[in-house]
N, C-alpha and C positions, 0 to 999 in steps of 0.2 A: 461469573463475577464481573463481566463486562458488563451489563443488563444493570447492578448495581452500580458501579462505577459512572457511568451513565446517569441515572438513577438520584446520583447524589451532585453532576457537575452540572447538570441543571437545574437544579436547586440552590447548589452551595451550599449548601449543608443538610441534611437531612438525621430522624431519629432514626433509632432503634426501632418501634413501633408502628411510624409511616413503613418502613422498607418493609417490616415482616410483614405488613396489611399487603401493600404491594406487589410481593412478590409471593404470599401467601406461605409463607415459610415461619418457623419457631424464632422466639428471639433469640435462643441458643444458638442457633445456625446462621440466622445474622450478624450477632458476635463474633462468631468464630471467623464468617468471610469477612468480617469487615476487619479484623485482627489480623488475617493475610494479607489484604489489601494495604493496612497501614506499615506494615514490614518490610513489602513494600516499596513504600514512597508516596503512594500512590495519592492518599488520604492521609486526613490525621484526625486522629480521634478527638471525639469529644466528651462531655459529659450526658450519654443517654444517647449517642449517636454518633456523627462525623462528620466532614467539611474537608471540602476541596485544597488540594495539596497545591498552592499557587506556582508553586518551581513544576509542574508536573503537567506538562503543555501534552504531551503525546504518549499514548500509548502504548505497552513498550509489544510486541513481537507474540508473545505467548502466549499473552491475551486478545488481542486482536484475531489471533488467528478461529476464536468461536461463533466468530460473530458474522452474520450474513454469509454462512455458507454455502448453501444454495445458490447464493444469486453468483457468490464468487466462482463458484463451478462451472453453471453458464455460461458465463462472464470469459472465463478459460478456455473455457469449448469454441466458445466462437472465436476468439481467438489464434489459438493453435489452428482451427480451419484456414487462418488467411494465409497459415505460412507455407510458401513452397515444397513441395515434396523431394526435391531434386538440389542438389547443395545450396546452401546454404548460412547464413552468419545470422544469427539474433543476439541483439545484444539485452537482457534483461536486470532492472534497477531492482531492490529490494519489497519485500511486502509478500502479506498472502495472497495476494489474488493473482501479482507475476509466478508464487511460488506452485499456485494452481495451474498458472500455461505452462509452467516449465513440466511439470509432473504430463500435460495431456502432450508436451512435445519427445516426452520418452519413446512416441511409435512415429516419430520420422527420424528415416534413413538418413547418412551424414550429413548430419548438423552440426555448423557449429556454436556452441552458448558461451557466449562472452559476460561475466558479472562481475559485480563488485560484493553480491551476496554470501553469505556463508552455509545461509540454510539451503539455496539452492541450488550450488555448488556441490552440497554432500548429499543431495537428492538424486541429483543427474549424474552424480562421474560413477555412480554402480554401471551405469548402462554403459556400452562396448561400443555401441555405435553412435553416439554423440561424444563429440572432442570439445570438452570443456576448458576457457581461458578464464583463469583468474586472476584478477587485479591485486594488487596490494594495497596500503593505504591506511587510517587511523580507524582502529575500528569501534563501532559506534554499540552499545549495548542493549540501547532500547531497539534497534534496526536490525541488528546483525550483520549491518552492510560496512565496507572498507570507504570511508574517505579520504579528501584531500587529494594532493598533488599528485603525490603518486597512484593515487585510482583514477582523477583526473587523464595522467598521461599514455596510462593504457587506453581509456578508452578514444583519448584523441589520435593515437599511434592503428589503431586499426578502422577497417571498413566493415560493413554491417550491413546485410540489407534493409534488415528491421530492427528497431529500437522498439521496447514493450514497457510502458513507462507507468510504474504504479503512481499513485499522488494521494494525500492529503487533502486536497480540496481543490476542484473542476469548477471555471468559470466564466464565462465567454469575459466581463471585465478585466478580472484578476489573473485571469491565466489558468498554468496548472500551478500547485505550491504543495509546498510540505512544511511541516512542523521546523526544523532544520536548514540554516544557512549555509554550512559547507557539505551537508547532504544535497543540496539544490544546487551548487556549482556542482556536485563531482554527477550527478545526473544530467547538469548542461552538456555538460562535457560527452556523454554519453549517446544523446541523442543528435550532436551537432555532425558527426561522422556519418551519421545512418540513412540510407535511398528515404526512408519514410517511418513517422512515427507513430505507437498506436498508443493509446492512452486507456487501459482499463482500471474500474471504479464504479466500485456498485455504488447505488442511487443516495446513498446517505452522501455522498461525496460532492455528489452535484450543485453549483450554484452556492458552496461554502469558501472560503478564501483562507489559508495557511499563510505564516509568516514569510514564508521565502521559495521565489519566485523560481521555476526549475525552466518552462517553456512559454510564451504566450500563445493565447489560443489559436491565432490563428498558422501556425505550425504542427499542430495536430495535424495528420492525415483521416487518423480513422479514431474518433471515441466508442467503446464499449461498455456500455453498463446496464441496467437492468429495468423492469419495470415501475418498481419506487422512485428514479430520478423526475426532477421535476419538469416537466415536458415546456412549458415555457423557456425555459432555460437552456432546455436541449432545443428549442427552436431558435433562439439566442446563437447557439453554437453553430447549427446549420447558417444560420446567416453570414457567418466570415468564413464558411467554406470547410466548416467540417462533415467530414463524415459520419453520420450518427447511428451507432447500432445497440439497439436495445435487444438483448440476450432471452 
């Protein structure tokens, strides 16, 4: 359903009959997802089709998560490789692609995982040998993650070796950003305590710009993403001194 959603936000509206030629599917089963999708929020219907839900800037969490999963995998992998094996603090913001390092950091030895997230919170505390901190904070439905002041002060109250900072959109001008204004302070917050920060984000991420501003680029230490990022862009990045690894 992502693929459609998609589908129809770059168009702004799209029919019933474009999306089944598209996606090669029955109109019956276009109907039917795109009846999910308006339920919702997502869309709003129309007559013989559908059109962009203007309040409907992001994503939310459950859908997201089908989408470029491989690259997010990678993406994961290589990152759980840069963390220490021997104690440790990571502190991790919300998203699939942190909630994929957090799953590949289940086979290191005392760790600890600082977040503001809920999904990844309930993924990691089954394991015995990672000591999970969770924040408090307003929490957010489309994210799953806790904001504001109070997820702000946790993360300013502790030290971190590494900050693993999902984003919305990667950009040697813009920064990193996300959809989200007090999701973007309580991620300031998050990264501003930590030895060094890593930025993963598969390629559709690269060189696009989100409403509110989390780190500017050149505070990155290390970027992670894939081979669909746009390599000029990722040359862009290396030029203020990031570190660029494509998975």
């Amino acid at each position: 359903m992502a693929d459609i959603l998609d589908a129809i936000a770059e168009r702004g509206d799209a029919s019933v009959a474009v999306l089944s030629e598209l996606f090669s599917a029955s109109a019956a089963t276009m109907r039917r997802d795109l009846s999910v999708l308006a339920d919702r929020g997502l869309i709003v219907r129309t007559h013989g089709g559908a059109k962009v839900n203007g309040s409907m800037a992001e994503m939310p969490v459950a859908l997201r998560d089908t989408r470029f999963h491989d690259a997010k995998q990678r993406i994961a992998r290589a990152a759980a490789a840069l963390i220490p094996r021997e104690r440790h603090a990571v502190a991790l913001s919300g998203g699939t692609t942190t909630a994929g390092v957090a799953r590949e950091l289940a086979h290191h030895p005392d760790l600890t995982i600082v977040t503001n997230s809920l999904s990844i919170a309930t993924q990691v505390a089954a394991n015995p040998r990672l000591k999970v901190v969770m924040t408090g904070g307003i929490l957010r439905p489309q994210s799953l993650e806790l904001v504001g002041v109070l997820a702000e002060g946790t993360f300013t109250a502790v030290n971190v070796g590494t900050a693993i900072l999902g984003a919305d959109g990667v950009s040697a001008v813009a920064g990193v950003t996300t959809h989200d204004e007090t999701e973007a302070r309580t991620n300031h917050a998050m990264v501003s305590k930590a030895q060094r920060t890593i930025v993963v984000a598969d390629g559709s991420k690269i060189g696009r710009a989100a409403l509110a501003l989390m780190v500017d680029s050149a505070q990155i230490d290390i970027l992670i993403t894939d081979e669909s990022a746009d390599p000029e862009e990722l040359d862009r990045l290396r030029a203020l001194g990031v570190d660029v690894i494509v998975a």
